[in-house]
N, C-alpha and C positions, 0 to 999 in steps of 0.2 A: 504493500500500500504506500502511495507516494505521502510526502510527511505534508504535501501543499496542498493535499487534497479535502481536509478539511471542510471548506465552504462551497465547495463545487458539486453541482449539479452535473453530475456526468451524462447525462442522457439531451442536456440543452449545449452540449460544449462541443467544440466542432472535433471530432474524432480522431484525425489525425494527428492534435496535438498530444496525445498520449502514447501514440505508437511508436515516433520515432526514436533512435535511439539516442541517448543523453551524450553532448558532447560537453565539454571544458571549456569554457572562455578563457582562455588568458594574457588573451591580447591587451595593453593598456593605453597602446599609441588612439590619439584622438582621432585622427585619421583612417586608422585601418576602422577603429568602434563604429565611426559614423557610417562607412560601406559597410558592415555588417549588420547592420540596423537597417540600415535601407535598404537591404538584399533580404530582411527577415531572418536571420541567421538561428536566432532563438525561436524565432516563434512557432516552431513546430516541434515543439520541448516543453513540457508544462515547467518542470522541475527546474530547467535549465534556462527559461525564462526568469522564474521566481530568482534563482541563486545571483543573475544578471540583473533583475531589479534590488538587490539587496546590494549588491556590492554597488551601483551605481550611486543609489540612494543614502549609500553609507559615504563616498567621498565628495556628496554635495555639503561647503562649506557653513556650518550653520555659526548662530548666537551661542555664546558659554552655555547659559543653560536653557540648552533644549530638551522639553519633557521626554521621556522614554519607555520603554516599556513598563519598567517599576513604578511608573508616576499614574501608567492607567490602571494596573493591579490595585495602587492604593487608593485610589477618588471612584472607580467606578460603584463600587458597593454603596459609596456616601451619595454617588448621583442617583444612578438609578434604583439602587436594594433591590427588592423584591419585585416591583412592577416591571408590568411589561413593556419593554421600551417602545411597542407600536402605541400603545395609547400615549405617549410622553409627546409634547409639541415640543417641533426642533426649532432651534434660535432662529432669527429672523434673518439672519445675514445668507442661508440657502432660502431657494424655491422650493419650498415646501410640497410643491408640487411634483415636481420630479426630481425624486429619489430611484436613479436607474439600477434594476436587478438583476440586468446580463444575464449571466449562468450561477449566481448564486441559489445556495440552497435555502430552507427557512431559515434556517440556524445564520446563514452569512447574512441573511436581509436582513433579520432583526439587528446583529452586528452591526449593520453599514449606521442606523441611528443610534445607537450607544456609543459607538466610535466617536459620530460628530458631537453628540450631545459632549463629553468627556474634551474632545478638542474645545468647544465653544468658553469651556470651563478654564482651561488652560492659555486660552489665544483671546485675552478679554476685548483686544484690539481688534480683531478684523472687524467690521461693520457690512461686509457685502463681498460676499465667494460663493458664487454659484456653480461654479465647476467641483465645488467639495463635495459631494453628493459622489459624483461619477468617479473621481480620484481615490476616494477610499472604497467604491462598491467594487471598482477594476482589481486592486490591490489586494482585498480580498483574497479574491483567487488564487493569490502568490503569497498568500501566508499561510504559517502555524497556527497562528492564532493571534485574539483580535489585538493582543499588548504589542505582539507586534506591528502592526498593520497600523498601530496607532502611531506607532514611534516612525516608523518610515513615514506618516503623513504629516505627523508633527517636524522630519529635517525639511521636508518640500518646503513647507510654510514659514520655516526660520532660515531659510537661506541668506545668509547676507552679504556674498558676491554680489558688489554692487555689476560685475557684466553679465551676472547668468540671473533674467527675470525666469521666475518660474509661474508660482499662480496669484492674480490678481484678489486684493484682499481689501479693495475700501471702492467705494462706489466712483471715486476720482475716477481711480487707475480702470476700472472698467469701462467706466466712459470716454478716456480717452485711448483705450485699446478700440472702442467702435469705432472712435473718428478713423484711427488711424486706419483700421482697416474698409474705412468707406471712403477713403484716400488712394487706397491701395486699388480695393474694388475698380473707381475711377481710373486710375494708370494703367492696370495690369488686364483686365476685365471690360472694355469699353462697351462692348455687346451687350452685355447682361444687364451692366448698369443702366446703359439705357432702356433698356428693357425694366427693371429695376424704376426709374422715373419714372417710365408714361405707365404703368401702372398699379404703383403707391403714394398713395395722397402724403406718405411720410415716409420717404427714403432712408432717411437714418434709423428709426422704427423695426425696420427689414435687418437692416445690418447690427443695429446690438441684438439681434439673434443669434448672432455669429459662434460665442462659443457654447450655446445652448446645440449649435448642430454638432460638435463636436461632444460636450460635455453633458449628454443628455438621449440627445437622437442616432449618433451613431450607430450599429451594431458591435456587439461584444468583437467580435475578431477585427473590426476597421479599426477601433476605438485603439484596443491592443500593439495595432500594428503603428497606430499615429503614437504612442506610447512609447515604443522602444526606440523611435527616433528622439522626440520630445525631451528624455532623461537624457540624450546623451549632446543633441545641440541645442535645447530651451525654446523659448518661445516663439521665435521665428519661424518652426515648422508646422505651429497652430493656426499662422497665419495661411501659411502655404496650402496647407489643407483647407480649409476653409475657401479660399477664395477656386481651388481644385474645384471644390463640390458645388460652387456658384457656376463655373464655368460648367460643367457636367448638366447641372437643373437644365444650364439656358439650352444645351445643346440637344435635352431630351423635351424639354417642355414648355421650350420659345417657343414654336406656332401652335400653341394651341393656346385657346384664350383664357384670360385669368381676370381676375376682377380683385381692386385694392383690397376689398377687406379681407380677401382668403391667401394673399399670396405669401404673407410669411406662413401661414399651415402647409401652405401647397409646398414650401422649399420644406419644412417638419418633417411632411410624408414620404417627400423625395428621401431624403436622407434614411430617415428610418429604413426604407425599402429601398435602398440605394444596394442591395443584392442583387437584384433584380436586373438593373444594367453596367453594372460596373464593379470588378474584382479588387480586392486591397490592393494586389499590386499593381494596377493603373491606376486606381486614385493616386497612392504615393509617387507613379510614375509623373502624370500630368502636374503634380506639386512640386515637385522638384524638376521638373521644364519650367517653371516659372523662373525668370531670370530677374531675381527679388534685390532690391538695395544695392 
């Protein structure tokens, strides 16, 4: 029995990832990491994925004292005791609405709300992180267990390499993560975007969607795959992705008509059901043909 198997719903998890056989990372150059991220190197490795987000995760540089696994052992019993964390309301700084379950089992979903509830506890400062939700349901799956899962989400969030942004934690920085990428959208994307204007009464409205299709609507195996790039060159490949799957909607669902009020749902559903026309390795392909900065 794999020791990361824990939280996993084996019957929802794409199958191949359990078959192959376990390889060793031990590459450390940034250079060869980044081609083997981008080639999926891991990710047809449950195990071998997990041990590659732990040691990724362990050399991102954090704050002296970032909470860790001992820290959620000793506060969780005080947060939640005996109740059941689905009835607990989670802080207001996630969408309370979506909380994604990928291939987690009961035991991980209840997890994914204990985890944040015990971060919120911990992180009195963030005011607005909406991708936390998706970052500890993913992570999940590559744990023992939830102290740990906690401590790997508590380095993400304390990173303080002022050149590696990881995940946005106050409503500023998320707002000016949309502009930038409805900046980007505009340069890189002209098609869409205009497509994008003549049919939303609010253009920017559409675009701070942006990491709700990532952190939320993906599928568990796209999500994974934007994952292993993400830990190892940061944020910049959130963007790449995302403006990918803008380019992909217009390509599949520019002529056909759409009306403002449904079209950020209509990009939702695209994504969600973004199996349907397009494979992780050309999403990731068309994101990095984007000739970015």
């Amino acid at each position: 029995m794999d020791e990361y198997n824990r939280f996993v719903d084996w019957d929802k998890m794409d199958v191949t990832i359990q078959s192959q056989d376990a390889k060793e990372l031990t590459c450390t150059e940034f250079q060869e990491l980044k081609q083997l991220a981008r080639q999926g190197y891991w990710a047809k490795n449950h195990s071998l994925r997990a041990k590659v987000y732990h040691k990724l995760i362990n050399n991102i540089p954090c704050r002296t004292v970032t909470p860790d696994a001992n820290v959620y052992r000793d506060i969780v019993v005080k947060i939640i005791g005996k109740r059941n964390s689905s009835s607990l309301p989670l802080p207001e700084f996630v969408d309370n609405s979506l909380v994604p379950t990928y291939c987690l089992n009961a035991e991980g979903i209840g997890a994914v709300r204990k985890i944040i509830l015990c971060i919120a506890n911990q992180f009195p400062d963030i005011s607005f992180c909406p991708a936390l939700p998706s970052v500890i349901a993913l992570l999940l799956h590559y744990s023992k267990d939830e102290a740990e899962c906690f401590e790997q989400v508590c380095r993400i969030l304390a990173c303080n390499d002022p050149s590696k942004r990881l995940i946005d934690q106050t409503f500023l920085a998320f707002e000016s993560s949309c502009m930038t990428f409805g900046d980007l959208v505009n340069k890189y994307c002209q098609a869409a975007h205009k497509l994008m204007v003549a049919v939303s009464e609010d253009v920017l409205e559409v675009y701070s969607d942006w990491q709700r299709w990532l952190f939320g609507e993906l599928p568990m195996v796209y999500i994974a795959r934007v994952f292993d790039v993400f830990l190892v060159e940061g944020y910049k490949v959130l963007y790449r992705v995302a403006l990918a799957l803008l380019k992909f909607f217009h390509k599949v669902r520019g002529g056909q008509p759409m009306e403002s009020d449904s079209v950020q749902q209509d990009i939702r559903a695209f994504v969600r059901d973004i199996a349907k026309s397009v494979s992780p390795e050309r999403l990731l392909e068309k994101a990095f043909a984007i000739r970015l900065f």
